[in-house]
C-alpha positions in Angstrom: -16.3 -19.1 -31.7 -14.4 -19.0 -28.4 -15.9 -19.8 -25.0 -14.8 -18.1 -21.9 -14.3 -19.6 -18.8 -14.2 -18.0 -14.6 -10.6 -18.2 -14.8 -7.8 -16.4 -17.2 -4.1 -17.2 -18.1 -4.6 -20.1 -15.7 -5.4 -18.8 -12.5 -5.9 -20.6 -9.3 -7.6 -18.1 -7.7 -5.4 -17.2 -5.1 -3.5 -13.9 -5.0 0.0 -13.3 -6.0 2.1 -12.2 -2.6 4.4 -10.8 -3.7 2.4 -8.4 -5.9 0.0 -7.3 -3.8 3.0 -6.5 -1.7 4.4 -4.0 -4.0 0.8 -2.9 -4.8 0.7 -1.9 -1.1 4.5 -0.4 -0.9 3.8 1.9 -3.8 0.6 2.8 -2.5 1.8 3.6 1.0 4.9 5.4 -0.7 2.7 7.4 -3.2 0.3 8.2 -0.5 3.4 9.8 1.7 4.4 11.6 -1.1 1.5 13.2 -1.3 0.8 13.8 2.1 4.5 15.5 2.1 3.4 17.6 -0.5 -0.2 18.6 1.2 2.3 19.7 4.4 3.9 23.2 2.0 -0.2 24.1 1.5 -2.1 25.7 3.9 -5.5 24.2 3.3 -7.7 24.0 6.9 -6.4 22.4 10.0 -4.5 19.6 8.4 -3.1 17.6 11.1 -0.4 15.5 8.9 -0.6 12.7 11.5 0.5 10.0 8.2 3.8 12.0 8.1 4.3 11.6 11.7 3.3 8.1 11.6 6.5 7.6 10.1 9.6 10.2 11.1 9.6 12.3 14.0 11.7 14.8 11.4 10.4 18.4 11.2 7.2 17.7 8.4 8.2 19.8 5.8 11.8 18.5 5.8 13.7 16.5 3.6 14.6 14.3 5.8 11.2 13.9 6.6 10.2 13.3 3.1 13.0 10.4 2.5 12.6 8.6 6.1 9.4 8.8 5.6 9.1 7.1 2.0 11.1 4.4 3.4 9.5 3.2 6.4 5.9 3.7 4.5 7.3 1.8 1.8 8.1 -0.9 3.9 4.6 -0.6 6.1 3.0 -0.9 2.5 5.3 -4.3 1.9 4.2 -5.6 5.3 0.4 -5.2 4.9 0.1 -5.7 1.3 2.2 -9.2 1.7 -0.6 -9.9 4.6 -3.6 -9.0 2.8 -2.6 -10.8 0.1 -1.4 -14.2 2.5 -5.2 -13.8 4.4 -6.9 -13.7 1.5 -5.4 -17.1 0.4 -5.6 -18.4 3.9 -9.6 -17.8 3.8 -9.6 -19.4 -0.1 -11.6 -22.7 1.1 -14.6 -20.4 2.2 -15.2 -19.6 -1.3 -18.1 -20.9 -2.9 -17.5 -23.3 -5.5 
């Protein structure tokens, strides 16, 4: 019989940086992608204010759509990397 333990594949507990960075850059990315797409459909009063977060291009462009990608891949780099680095920061709150 085999006994589990709290932590797998020896774990610390503390989250990986660099892959909750990618995790947030994909994310971000997929998220614009999608919010490109949304901008050709003409569903309600759809602002698009994500797409402008990120290019001042004409929305439906695809300039928009590749300048875009890239600066919401990097926001999602940025914040994923600082979730991740908070998260371990906090670690001697947890409850042991």
């Amino acid at each position: 019989m085999s006994t589990t333990t709290s932590e797998t594949n020896g774990s610390s507990g503390r989250a990986n940086v660099l892959r909750f960075a990618l995790t947030g850059a994909l994310a971000a990315g997929v998220f614009y992608v999608i919010c490109w797409l949304g901008a050709f459909l003409p569903i309600g009063p759809a602002t698009h204010m994500y797409i402008a977060l990120f290019t001042s291009a004409e929305i439906t462009s695809s300039l928009a759509l590749v300048q875009g990608l890239c600066w919401s891949f990097g926001f999602g780099l940025i914040a994923g990397s600082l979730i991740a680095f908070i998260y371990n920061l906090l670690a001697p709150f947890d409850r042991r």
